[in-house]
C-alpha positions as CSV (number, residue, x, y, z in Angstrom):
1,X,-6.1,39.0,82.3
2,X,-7.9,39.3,78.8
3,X,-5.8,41.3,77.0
4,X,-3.2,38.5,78.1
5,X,-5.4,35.9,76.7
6,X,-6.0,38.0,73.6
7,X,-2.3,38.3,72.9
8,X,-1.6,34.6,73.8
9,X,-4.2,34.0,71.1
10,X,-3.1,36.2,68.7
11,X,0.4,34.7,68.9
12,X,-0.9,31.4,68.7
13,X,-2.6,32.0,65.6
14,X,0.0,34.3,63.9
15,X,2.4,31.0,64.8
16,X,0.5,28.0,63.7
17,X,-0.6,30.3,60.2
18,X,3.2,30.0,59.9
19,X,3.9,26.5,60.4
20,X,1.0,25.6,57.8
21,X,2.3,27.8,55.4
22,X,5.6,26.2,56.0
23,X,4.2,23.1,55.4
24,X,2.0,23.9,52.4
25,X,5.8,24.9,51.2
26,X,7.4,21.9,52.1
27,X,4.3,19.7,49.9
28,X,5.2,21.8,47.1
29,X,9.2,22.2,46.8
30,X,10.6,18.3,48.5
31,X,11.2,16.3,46.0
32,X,10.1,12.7,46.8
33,X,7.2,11.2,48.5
34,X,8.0,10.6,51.7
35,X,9.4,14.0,52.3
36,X,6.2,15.4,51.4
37,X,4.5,13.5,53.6
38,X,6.6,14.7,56.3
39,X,6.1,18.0,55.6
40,X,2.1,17.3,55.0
41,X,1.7,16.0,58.3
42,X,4.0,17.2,61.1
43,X,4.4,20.8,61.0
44,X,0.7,20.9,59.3
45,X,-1.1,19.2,62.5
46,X,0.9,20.9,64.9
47,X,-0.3,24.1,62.8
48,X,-3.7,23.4,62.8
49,X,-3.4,23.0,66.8
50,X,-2.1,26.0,67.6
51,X,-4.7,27.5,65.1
52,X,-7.3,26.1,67.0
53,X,-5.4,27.1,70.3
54,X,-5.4,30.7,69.6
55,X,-9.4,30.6,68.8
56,X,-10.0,28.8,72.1
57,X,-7.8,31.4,74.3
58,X,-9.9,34.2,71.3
59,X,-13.0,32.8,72.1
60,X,-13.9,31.3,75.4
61,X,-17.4,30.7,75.5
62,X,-18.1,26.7,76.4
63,X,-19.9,26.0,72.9
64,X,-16.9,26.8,71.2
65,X,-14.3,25.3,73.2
66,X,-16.3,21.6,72.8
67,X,-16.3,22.1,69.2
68,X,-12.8,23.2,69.3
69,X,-11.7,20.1,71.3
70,X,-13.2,17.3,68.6
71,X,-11.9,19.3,65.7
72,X,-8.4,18.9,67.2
73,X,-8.9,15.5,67.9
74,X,-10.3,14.6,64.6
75,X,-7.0,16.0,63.9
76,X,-4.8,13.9,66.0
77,X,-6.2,11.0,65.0
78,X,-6.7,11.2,61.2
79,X,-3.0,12.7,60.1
80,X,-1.1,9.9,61.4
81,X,-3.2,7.2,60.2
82,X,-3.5,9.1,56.7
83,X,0.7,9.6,56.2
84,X,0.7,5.9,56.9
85,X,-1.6,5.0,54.6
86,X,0.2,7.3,51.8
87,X,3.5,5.8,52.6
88,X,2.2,2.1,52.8
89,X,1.3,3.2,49.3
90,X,3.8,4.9,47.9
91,X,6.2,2.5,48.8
92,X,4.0,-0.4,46.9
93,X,3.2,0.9,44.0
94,X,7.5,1.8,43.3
95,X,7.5,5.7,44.4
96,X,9.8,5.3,46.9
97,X,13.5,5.1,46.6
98,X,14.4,2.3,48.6
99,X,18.2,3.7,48.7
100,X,17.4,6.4,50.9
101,X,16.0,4.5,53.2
102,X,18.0,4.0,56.4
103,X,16.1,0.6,57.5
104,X,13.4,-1.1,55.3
105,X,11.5,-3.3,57.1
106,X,9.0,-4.6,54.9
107,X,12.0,-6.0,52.2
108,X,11.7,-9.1,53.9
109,X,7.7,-9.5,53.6
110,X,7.7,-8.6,49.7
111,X,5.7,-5.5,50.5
């Protein structure tokens, strides 16, 4: 049953290393803001869980698994609040191309 957990774990790692490298990618090479916040925050925090999934199933002592739990809910909830708080800003200050957007909702409030 370890060497199950280890191998779980290791996959888990070797799979959320790749989605934050994909992401770190995607912050890099997409062009406009709000693509780069996409990339920035979804395949990064899902990354980060499965990072943090692998050490728990790598780990497994009860010290490590309660720190492990906070950091991924620290996680949870700061990415969505910060790509909000990016795109509430990005689209007042004139960054974003209001063109591409499929449905602006906040035309009608004057930002």
């Amino acid at each position: 049953m370890t060497v199950v957990l280890d191998w779980l774990g290791g996959s888990a790692l070797v799979a959320g290393a790749l989605l934050s490298l994909a992401a770190g990618i995607g912050v890099l090479r997409f062009p406009g803001v709000l693509d780069r916040m996409h990339a920035a925050t979804k395949p990064q925090t899902l990354g980060v869980l499965l990072l943090l999934l692998g050490l728990a199933l790598r780990l497994r002592t009860p010290a490590d698994l309660g720190m492990i739990l906070l950091v991924g809910l620290f996680q949870l909830a700061t990415a969505p609040v910060a790509a909000q708080m990016i795109g509430r800003a990005a689209y007042r200050s004139g960054r974003v191309d209001r063109k591409s957007l499929r449905t602006d909702e906040l035309a009608d409030r004057g930002n």
